[in-house]
mmCIF file of the protein (N, C-alpha, C, O) and its ligand, coordinates in Angstrom:
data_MODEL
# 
_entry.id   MODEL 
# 
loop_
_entity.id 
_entity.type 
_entity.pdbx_number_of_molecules 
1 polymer     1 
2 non-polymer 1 
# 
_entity_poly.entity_id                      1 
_entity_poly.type                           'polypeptide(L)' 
_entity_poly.nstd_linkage                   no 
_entity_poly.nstd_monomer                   no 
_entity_poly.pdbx_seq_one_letter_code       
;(UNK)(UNK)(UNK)(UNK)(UNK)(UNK)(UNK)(UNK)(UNK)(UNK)(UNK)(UNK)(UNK)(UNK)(UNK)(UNK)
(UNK)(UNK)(UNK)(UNK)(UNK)(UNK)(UNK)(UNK)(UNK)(UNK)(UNK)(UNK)(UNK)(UNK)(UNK)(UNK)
(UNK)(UNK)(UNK)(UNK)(UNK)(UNK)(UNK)(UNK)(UNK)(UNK)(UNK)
;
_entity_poly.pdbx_seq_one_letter_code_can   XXXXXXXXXXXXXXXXXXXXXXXXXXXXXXXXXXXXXXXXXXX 
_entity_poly.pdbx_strand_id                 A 
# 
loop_
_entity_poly_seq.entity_id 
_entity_poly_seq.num 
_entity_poly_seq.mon_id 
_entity_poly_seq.hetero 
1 1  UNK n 
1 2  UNK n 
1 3  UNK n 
1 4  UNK n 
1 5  UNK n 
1 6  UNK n 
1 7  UNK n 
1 8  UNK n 
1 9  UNK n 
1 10 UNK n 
1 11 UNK n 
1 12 UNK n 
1 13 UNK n 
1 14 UNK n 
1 15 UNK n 
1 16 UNK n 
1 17 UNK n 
1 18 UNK n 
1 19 UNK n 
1 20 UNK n 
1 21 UNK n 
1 22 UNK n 
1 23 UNK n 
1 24 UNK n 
1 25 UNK n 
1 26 UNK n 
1 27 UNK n 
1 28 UNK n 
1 29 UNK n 
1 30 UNK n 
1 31 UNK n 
1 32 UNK n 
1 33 UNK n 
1 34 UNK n 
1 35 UNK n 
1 36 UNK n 
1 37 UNK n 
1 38 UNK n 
1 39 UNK n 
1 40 UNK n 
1 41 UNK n 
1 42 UNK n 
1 43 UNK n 
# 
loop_
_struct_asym.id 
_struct_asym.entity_id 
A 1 
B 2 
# 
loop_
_chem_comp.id 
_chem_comp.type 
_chem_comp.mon_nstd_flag 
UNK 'L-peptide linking' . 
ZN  non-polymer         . 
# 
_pdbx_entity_nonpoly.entity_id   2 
_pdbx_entity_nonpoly.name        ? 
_pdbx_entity_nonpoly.comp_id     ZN 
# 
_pdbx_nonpoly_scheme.asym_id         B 
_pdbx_nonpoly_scheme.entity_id       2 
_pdbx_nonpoly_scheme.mon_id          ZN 
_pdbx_nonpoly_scheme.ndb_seq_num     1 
_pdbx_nonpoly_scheme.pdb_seq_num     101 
_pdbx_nonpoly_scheme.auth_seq_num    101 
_pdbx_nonpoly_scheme.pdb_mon_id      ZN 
_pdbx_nonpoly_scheme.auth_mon_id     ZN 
_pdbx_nonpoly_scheme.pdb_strand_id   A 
_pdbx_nonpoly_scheme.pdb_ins_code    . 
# 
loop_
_atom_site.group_PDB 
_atom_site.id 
_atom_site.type_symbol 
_atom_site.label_atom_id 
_atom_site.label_alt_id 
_atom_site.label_comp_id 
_atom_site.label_asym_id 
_atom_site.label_entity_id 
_atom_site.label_seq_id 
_atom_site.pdbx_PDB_ins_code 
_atom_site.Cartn_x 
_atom_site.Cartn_y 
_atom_site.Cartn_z 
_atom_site.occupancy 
_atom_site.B_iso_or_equiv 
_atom_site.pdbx_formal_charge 
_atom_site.auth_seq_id 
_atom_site.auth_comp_id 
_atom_site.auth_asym_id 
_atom_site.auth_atom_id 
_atom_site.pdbx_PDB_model_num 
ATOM   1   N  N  . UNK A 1 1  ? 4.022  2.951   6.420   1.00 0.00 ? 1   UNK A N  1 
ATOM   2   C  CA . UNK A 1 1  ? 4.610  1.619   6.203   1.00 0.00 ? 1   UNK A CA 1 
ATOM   3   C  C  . UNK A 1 1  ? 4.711  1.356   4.698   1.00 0.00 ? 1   UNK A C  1 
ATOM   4   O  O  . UNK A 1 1  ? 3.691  1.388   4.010   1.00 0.00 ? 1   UNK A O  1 
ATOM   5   N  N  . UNK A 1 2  ? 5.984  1.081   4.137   1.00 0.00 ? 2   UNK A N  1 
ATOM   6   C  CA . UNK A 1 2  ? 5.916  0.719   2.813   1.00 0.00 ? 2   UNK A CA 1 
ATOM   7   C  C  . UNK A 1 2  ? 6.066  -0.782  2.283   1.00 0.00 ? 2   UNK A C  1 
ATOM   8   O  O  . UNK A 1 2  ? 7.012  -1.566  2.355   1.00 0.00 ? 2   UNK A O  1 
ATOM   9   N  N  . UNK A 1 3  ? 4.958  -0.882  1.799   1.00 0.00 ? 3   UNK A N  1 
ATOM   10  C  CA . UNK A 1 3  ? 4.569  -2.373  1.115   1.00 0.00 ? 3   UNK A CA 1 
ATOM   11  C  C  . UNK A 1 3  ? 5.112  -2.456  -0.665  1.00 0.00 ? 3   UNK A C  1 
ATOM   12  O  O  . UNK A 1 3  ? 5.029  -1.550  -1.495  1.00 0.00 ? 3   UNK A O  1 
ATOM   13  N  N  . UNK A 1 4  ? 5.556  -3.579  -0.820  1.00 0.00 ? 4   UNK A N  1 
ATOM   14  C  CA . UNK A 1 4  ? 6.209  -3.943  -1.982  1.00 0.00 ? 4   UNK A CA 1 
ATOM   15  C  C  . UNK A 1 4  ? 5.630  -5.137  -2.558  1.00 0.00 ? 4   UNK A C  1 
ATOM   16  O  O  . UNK A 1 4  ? 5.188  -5.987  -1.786  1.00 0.00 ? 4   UNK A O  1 
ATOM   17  N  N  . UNK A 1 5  ? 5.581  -5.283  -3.574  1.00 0.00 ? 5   UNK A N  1 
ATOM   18  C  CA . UNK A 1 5  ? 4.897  -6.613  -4.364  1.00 0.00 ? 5   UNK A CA 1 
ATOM   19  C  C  . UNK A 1 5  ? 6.507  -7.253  -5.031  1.00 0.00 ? 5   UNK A C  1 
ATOM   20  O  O  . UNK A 1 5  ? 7.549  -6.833  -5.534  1.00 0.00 ? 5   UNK A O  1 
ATOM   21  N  N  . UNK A 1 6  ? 5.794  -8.633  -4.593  1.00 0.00 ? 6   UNK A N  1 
ATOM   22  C  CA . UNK A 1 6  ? 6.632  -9.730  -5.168  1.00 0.00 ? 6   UNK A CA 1 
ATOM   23  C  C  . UNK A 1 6  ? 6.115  -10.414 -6.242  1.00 0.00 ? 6   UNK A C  1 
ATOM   24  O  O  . UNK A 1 6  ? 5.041  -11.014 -6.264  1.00 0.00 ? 6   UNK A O  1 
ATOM   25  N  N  . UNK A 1 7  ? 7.264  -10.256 -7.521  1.00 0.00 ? 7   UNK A N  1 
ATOM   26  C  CA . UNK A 1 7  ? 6.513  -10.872 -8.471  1.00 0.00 ? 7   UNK A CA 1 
ATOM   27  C  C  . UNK A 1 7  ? 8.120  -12.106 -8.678  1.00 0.00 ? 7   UNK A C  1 
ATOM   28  O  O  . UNK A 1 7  ? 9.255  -11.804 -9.046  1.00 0.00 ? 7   UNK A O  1 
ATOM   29  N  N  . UNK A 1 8  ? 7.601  -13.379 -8.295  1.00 0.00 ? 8   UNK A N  1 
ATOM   30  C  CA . UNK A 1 8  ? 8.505  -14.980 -9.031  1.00 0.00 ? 8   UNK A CA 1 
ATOM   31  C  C  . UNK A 1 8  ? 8.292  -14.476 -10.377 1.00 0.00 ? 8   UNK A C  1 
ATOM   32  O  O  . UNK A 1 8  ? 7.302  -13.922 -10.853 1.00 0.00 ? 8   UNK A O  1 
ATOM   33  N  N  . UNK A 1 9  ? 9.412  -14.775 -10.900 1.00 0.00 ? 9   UNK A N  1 
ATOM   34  C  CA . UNK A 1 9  ? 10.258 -14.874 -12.570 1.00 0.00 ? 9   UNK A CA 1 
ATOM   35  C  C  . UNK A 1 9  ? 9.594  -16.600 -12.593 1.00 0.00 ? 9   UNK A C  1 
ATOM   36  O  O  . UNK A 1 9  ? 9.226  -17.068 -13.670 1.00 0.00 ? 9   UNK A O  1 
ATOM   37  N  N  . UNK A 1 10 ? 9.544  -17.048 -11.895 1.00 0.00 ? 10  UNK A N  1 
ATOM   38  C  CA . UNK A 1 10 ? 10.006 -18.501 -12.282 1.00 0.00 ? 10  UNK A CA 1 
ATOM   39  C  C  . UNK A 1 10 ? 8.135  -19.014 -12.370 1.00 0.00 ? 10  UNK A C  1 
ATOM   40  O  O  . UNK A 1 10 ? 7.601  -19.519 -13.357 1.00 0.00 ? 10  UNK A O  1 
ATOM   41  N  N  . UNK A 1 11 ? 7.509  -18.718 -11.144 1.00 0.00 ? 11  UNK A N  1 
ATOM   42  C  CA . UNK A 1 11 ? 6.243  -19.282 -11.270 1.00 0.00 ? 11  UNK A CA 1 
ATOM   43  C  C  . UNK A 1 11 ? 5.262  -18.477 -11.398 1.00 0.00 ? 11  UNK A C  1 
ATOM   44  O  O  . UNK A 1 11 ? 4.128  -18.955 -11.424 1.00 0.00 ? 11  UNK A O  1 
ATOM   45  N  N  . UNK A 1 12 ? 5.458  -17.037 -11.509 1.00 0.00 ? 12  UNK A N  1 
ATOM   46  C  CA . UNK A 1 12 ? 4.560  -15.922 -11.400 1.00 0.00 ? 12  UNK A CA 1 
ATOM   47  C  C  . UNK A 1 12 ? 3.415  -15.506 -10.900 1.00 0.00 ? 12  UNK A C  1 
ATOM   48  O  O  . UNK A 1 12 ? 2.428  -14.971 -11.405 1.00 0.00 ? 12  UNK A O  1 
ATOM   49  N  N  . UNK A 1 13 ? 3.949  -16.128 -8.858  1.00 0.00 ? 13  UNK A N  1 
ATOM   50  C  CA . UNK A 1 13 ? 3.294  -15.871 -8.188  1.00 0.00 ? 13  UNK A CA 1 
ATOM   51  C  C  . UNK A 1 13 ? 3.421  -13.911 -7.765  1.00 0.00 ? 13  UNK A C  1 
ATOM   52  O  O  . UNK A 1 13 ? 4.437  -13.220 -7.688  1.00 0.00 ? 13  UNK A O  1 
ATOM   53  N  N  . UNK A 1 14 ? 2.198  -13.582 -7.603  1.00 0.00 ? 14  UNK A N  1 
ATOM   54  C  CA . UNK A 1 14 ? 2.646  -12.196 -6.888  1.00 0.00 ? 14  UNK A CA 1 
ATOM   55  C  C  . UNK A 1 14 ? 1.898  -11.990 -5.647  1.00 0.00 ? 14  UNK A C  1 
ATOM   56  O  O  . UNK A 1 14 ? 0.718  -12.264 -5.429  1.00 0.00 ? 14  UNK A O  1 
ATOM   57  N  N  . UNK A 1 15 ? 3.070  -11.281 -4.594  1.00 0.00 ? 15  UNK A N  1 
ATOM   58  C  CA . UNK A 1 15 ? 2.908  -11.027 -3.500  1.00 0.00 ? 15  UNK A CA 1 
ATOM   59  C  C  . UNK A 1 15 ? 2.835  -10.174 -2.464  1.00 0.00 ? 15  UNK A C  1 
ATOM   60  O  O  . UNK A 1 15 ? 3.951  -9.671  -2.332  1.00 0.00 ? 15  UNK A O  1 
ATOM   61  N  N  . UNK A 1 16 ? 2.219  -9.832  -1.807  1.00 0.00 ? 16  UNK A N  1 
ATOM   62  C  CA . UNK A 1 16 ? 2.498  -8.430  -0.904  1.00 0.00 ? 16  UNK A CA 1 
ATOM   63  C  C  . UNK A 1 16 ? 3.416  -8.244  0.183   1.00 0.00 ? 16  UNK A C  1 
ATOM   64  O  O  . UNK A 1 16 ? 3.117  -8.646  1.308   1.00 0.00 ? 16  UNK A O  1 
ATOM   65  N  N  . UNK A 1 17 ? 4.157  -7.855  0.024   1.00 0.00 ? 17  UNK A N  1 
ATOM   66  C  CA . UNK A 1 17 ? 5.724  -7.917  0.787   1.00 0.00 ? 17  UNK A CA 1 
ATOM   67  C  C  . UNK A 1 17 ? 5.611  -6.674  1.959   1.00 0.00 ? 17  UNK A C  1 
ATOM   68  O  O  . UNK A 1 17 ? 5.159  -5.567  1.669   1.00 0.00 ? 17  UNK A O  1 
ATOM   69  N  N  . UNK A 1 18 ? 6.016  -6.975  3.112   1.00 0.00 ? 18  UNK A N  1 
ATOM   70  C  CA . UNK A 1 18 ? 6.884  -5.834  4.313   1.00 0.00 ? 18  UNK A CA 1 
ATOM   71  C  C  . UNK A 1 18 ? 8.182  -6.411  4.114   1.00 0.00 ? 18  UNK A C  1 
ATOM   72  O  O  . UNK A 1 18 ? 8.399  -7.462  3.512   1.00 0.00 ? 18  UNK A O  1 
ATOM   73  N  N  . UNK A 1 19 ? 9.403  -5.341  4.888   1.00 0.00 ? 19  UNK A N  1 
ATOM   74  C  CA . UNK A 1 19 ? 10.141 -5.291  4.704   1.00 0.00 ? 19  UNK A CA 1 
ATOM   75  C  C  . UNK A 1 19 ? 11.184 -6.518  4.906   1.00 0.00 ? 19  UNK A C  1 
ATOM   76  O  O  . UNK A 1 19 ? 12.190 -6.797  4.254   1.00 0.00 ? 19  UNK A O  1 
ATOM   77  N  N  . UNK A 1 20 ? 10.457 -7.311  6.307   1.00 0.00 ? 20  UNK A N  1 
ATOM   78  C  CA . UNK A 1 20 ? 10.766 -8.199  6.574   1.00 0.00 ? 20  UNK A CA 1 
ATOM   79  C  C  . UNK A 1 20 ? 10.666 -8.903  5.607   1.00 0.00 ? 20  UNK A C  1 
ATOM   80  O  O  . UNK A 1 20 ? 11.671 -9.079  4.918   1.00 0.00 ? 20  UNK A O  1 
ATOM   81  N  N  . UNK A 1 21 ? 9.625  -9.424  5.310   1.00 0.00 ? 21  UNK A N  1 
ATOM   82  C  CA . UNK A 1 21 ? 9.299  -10.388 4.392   1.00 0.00 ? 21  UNK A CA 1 
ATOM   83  C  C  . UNK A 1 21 ? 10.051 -10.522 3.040   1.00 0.00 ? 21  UNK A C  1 
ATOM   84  O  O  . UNK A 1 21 ? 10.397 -11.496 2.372   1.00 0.00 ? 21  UNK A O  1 
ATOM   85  N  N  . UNK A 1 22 ? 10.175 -9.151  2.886   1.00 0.00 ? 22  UNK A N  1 
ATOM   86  C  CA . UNK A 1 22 ? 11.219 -9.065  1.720   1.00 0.00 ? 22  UNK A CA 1 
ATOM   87  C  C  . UNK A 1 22 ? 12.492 -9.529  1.532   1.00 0.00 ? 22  UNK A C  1 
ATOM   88  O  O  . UNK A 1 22 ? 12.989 -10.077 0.548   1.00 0.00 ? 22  UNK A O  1 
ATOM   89  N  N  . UNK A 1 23 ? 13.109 -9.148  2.943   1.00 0.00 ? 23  UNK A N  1 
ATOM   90  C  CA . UNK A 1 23 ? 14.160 -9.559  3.038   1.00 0.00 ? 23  UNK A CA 1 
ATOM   91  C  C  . UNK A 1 23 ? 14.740 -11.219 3.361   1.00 0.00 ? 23  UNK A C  1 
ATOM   92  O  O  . UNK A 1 23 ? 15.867 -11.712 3.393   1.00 0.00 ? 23  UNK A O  1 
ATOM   93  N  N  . UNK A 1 24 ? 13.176 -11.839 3.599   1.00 0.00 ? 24  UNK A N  1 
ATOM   94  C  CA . UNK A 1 24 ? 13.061 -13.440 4.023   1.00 0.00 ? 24  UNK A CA 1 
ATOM   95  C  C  . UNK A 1 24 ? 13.129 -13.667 2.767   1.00 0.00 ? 24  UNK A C  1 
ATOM   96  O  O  . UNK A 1 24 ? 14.037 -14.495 2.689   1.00 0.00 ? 24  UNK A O  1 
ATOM   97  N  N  . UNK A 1 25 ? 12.711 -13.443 1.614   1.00 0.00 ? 25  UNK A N  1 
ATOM   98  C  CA . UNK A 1 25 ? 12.335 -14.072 0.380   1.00 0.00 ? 25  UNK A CA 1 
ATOM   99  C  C  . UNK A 1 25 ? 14.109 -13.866 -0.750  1.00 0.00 ? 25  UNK A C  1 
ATOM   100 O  O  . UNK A 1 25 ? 14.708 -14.645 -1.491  1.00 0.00 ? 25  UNK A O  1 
ATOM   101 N  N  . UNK A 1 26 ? 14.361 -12.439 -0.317  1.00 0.00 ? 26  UNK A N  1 
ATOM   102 C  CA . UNK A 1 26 ? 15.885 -12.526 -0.739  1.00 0.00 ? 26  UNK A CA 1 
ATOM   103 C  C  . UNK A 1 26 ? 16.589 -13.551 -0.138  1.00 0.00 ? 26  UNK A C  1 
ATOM   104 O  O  . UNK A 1 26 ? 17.323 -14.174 -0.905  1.00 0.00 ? 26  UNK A O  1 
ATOM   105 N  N  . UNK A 1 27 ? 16.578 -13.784 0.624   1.00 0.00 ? 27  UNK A N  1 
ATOM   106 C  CA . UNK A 1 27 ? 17.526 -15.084 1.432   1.00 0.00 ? 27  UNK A CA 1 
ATOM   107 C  C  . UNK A 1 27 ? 17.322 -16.386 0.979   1.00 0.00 ? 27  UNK A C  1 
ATOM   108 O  O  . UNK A 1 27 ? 18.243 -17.075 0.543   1.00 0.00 ? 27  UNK A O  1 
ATOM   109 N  N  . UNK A 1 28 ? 15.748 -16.896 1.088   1.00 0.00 ? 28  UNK A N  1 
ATOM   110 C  CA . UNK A 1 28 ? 15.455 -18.050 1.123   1.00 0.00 ? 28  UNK A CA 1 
ATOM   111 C  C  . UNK A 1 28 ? 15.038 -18.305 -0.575  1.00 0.00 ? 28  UNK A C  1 
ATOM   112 O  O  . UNK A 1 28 ? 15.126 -19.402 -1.127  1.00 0.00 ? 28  UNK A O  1 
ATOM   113 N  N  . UNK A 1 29 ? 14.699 -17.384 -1.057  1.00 0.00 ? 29  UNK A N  1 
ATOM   114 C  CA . UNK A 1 29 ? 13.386 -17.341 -2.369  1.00 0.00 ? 29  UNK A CA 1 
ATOM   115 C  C  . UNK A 1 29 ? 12.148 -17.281 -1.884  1.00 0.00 ? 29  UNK A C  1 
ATOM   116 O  O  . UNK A 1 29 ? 11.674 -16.739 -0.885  1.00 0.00 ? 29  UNK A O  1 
ATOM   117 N  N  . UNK A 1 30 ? 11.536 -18.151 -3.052  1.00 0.00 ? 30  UNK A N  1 
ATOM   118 C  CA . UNK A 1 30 ? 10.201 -17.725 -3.325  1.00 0.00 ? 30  UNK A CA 1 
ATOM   119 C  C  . UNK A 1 30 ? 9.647  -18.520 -2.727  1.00 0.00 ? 30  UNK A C  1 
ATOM   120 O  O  . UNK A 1 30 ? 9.895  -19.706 -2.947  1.00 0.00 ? 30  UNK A O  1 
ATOM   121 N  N  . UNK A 1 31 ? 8.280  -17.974 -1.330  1.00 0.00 ? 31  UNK A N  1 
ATOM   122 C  CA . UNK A 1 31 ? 7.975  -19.169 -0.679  1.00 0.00 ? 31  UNK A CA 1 
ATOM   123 C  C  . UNK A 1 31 ? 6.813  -19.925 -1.487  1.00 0.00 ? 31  UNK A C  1 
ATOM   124 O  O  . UNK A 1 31 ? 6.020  -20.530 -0.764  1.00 0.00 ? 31  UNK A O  1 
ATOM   125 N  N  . UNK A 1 32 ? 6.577  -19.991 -2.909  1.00 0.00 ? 32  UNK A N  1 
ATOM   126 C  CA . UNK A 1 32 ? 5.551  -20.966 -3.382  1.00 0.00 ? 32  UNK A CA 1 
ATOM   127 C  C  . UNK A 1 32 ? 6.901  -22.112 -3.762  1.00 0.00 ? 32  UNK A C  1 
ATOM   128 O  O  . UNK A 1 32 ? 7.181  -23.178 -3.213  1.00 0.00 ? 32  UNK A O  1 
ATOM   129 N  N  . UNK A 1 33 ? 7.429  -21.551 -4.676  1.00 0.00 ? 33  UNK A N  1 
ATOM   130 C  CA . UNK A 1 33 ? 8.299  -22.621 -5.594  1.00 0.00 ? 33  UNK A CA 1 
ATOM   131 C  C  . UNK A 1 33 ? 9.866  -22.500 -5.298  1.00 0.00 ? 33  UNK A C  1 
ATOM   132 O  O  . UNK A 1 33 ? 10.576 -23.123 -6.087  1.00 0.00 ? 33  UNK A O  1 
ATOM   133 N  N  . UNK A 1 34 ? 10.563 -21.738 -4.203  1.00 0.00 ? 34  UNK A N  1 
ATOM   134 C  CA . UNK A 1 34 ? 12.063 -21.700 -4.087  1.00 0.00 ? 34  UNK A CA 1 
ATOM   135 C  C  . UNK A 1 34 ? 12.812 -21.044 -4.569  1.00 0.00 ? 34  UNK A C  1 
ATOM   136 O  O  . UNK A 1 34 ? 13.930 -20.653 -4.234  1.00 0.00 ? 34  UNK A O  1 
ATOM   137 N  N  . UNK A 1 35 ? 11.976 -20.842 -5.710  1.00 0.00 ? 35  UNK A N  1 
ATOM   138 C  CA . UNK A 1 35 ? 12.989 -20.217 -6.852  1.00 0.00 ? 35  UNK A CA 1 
ATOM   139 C  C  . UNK A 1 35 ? 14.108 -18.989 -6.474  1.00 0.00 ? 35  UNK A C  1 
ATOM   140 O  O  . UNK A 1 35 ? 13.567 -17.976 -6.032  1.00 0.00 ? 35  UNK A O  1 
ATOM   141 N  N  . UNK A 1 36 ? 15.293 -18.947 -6.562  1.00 0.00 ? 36  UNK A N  1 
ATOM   142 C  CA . UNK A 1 36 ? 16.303 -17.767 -6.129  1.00 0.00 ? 36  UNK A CA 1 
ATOM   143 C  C  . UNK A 1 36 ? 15.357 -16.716 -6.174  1.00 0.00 ? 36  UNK A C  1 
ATOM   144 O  O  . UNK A 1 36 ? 14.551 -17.020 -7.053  1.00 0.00 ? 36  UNK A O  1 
ATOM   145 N  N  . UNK A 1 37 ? 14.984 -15.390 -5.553  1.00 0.00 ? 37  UNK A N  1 
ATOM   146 C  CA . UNK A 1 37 ? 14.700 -14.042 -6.207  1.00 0.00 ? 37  UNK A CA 1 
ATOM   147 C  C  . UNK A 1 37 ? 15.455 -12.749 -5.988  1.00 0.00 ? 37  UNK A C  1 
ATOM   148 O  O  . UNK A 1 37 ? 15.713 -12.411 -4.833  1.00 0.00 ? 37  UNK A O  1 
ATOM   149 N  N  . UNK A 1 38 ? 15.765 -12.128 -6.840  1.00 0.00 ? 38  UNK A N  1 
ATOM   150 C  CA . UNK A 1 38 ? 16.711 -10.711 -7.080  1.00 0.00 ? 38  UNK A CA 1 
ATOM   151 C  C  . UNK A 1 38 ? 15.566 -9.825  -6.221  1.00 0.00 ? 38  UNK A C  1 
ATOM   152 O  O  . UNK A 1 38 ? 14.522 -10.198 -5.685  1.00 0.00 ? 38  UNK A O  1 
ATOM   153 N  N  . UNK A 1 39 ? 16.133 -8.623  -6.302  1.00 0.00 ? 39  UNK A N  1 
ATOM   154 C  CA . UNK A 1 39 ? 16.089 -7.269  -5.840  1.00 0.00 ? 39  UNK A CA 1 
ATOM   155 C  C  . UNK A 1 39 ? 15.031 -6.381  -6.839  1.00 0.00 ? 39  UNK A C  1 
ATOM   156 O  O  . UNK A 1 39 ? 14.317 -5.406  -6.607  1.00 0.00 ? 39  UNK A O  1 
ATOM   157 N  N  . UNK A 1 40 ? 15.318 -7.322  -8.258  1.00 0.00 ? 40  UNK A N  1 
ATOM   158 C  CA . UNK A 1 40 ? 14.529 -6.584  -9.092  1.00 0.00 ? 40  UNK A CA 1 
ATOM   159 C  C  . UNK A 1 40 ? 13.363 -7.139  -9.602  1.00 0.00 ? 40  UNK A C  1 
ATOM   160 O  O  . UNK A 1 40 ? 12.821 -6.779  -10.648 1.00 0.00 ? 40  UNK A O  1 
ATOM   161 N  N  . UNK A 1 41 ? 12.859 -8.299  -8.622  1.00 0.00 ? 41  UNK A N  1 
ATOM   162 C  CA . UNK A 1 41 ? 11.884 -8.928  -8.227  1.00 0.00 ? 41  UNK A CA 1 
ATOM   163 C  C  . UNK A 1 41 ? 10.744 -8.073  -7.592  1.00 0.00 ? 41  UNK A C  1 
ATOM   164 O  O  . UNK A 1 41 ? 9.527  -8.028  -7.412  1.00 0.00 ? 41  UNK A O  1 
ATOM   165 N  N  . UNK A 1 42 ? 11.738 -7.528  -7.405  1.00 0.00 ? 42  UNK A N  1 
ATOM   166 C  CA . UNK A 1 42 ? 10.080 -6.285  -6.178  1.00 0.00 ? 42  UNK A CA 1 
ATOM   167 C  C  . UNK A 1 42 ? 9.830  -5.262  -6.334  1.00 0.00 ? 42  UNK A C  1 
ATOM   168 O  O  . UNK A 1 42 ? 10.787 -4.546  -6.629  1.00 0.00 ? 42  UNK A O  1 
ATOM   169 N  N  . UNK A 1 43 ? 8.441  -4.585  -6.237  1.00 0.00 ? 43  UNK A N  1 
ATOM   170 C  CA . UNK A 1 43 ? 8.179  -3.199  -7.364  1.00 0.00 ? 43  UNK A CA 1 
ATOM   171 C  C  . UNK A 1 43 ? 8.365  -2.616  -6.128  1.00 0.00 ? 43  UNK A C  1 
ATOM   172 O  O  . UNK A 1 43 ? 8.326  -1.391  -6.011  1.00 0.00 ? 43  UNK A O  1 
HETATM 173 ZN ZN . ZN  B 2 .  ? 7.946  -18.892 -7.427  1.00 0.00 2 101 ZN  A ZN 1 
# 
């Protein structure tokens, strides 16, 4: 299973991402603060 970290530009929360989740946070943003997040948001 490959896990990805989310790092917000905006509030610099970081997070431990599945794929799903990843793809929830591209859609919606960032679930602390909203903020839009890119692709190059995630290691
Ligand atoms: Zn944020």
């Amino acid at each position: 299973m490959k896990e990805h970290e989310f790092v917000c530009q905006d509030c610099g929360q970081q997070i431990e991402v599945n794929e799903p989740v990843q793809q929830a946070i591209l859609e919606n943003g960032c679930p602390v603060c909203s903020a839009p997040a890119s692709p190059d948001d995630f290691s």
